[in-house]
C-alpha positions in Angstrom: 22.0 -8.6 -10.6 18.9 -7.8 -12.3 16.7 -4.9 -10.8 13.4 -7.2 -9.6 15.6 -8.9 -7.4 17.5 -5.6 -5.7 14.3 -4.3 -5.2 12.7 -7.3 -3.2 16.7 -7.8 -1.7 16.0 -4.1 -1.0 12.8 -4.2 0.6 13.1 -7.2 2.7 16.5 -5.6 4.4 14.4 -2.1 4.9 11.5 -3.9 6.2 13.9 -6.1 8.3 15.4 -2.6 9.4 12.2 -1.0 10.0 11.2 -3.9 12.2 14.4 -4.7 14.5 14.6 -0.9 15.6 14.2 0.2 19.7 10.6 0.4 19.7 11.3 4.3 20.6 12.9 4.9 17.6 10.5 3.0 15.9 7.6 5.2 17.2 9.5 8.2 15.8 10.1 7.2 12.9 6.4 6.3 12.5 5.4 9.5 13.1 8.0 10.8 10.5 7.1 8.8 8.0 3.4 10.3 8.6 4.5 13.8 7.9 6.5 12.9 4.7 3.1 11.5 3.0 1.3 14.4 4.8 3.3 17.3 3.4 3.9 15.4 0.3 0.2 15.5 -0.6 0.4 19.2 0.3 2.6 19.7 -2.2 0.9 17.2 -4.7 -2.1 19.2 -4.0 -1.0 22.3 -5.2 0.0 21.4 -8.7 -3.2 19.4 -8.8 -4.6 23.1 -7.9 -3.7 24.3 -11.3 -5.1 21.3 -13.1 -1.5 18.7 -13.3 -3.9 16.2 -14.3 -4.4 17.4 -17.4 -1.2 18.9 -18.1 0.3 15.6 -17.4 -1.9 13.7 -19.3 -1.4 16.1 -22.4 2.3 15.4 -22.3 1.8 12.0 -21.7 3.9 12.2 -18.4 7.2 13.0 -20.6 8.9 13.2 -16.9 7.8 9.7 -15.8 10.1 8.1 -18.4 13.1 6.2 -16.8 12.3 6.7 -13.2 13.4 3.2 -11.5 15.7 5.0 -9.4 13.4 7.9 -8.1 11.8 5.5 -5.0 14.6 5.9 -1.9 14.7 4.3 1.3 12.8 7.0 2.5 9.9 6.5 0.2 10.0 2.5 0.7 9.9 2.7 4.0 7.1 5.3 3.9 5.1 2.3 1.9 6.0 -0.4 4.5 5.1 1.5 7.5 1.6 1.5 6.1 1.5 -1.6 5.1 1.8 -0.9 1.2 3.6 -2.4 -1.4 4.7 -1.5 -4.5 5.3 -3.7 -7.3 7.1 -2.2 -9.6 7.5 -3.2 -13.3 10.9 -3.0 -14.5 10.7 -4.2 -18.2 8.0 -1.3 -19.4 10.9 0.8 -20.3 11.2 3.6 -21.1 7.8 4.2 -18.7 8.9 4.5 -15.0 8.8 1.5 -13.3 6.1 2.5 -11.0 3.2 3.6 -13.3 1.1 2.8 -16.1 0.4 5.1 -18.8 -2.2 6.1 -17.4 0.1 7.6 -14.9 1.0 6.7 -11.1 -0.4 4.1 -9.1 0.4 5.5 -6.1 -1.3 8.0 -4.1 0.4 11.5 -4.1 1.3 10.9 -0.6 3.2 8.0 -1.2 5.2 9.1 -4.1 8.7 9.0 -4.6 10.2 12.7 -3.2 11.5 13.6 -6.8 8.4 12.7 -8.2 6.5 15.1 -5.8 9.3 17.9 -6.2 9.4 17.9 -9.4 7.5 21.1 -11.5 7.6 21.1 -15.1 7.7 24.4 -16.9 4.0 23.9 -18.0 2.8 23.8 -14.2 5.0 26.4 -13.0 3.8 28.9 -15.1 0.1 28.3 -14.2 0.9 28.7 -10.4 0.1 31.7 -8.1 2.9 33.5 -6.3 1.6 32.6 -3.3 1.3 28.7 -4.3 4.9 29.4 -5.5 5.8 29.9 -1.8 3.9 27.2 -0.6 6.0 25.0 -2.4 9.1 26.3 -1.3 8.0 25.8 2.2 6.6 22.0 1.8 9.8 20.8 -0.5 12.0 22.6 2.7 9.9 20.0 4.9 10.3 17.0 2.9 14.0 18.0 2.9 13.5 18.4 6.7 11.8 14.9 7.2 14.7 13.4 5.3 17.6 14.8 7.0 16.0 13.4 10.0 15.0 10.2 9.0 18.4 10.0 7.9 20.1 11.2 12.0 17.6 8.5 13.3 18.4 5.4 11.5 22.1 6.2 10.6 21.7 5.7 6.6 21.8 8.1 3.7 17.8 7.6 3.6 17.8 9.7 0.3 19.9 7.0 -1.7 17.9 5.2 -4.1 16.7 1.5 -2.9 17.9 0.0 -6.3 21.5 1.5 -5.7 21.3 0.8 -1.9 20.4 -2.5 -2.5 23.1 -3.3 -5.1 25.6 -1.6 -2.3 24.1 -4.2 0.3 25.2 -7.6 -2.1 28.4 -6.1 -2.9 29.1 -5.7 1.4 26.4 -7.1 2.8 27.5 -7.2 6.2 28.7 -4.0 7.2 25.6 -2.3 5.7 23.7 -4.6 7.6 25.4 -3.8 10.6 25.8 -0.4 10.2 21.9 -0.6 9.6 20.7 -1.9 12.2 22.9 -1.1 15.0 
């Protein structure tokens, strides 16, 4: 199946998900979903501390290439909750799927996790001890926000949606089930 498809197959189950829940759950995972962009833009804010931008845009984002599986559930769902959507294009290969070359079109808080994470060796070495710590502590929260985002719904929320989707047409039903029982 070609990748446009598993990603709308993808988000219409995780929407679908996101919208048959107990309204309790619903409301916690609302409020989860508000921390992962929150402490994700702490974290992009530190690198953007020690000038990413133009580190990034003297590499040409070297680490963007081939990123169609870095969005997860976690991230989608993130995007849905707030009423976002992401249209990714899937035939600018080698770029990742969801940029431009002039980098990401998503704010920092809606970024996929790995994107966020990620530190090249050119940003590392411009950062602070102290910013160094920082970042340990804000990639321990995302990991944090994950694992429970994952007790909650009862799905490994840090699978990527293209491989999650591809999963759901091969057994659609118990996924399904599994999902949203």
């Amino acid at each position: 199946m070609e990748d446009q498809q598993l990603w709308q197959d993808g988000v219409r189950l995780l929407e679908r998900l996101f919208n048959d829940i107990h309204p309790a759950k619903k409301h916690q995972l609302t409020e989860l979903l508000a921390d992962y962009r929150r402490v994700k833009g702490s974290l992009a804010a530190i690198a953007l501390g020690v000038d990413s931008d133009t580190t990034c845009s003297d590499c040409q984002g070297q680490c963007c290439l081939n990123g169609k599986y870095r969005m997860n559930l976690l991230d989608v769902l993130s995007h849905s909750a707030d009423g976002k959507t992401v249209l990714p294009d899937f035939l600018q290969r080698p770029l990742c799927p969801y940029g431009t070359r002039l980098g990401c079109t998503m704010e920092p808080g809606f970024r996929p996790a790995d994107c966020i994470t990620f530190i090249c060796d050119a940003i590392d070495m411009r950062l602070p001890i102290s910013a160094r710590n920082d970042l340990n502590v804000y990639e321990n929260a995302i990991r944090e926000c994950q694992q429970k985002a994952s007790r909650l719904l009862g799905l490994p929320i840090t699978t990527p949606i293209l491989l999650w989707a591809e999963k759901y047409h091969t057994d659609n039903q118990s996924i399904l089930k599994e999902a949203l029982s």
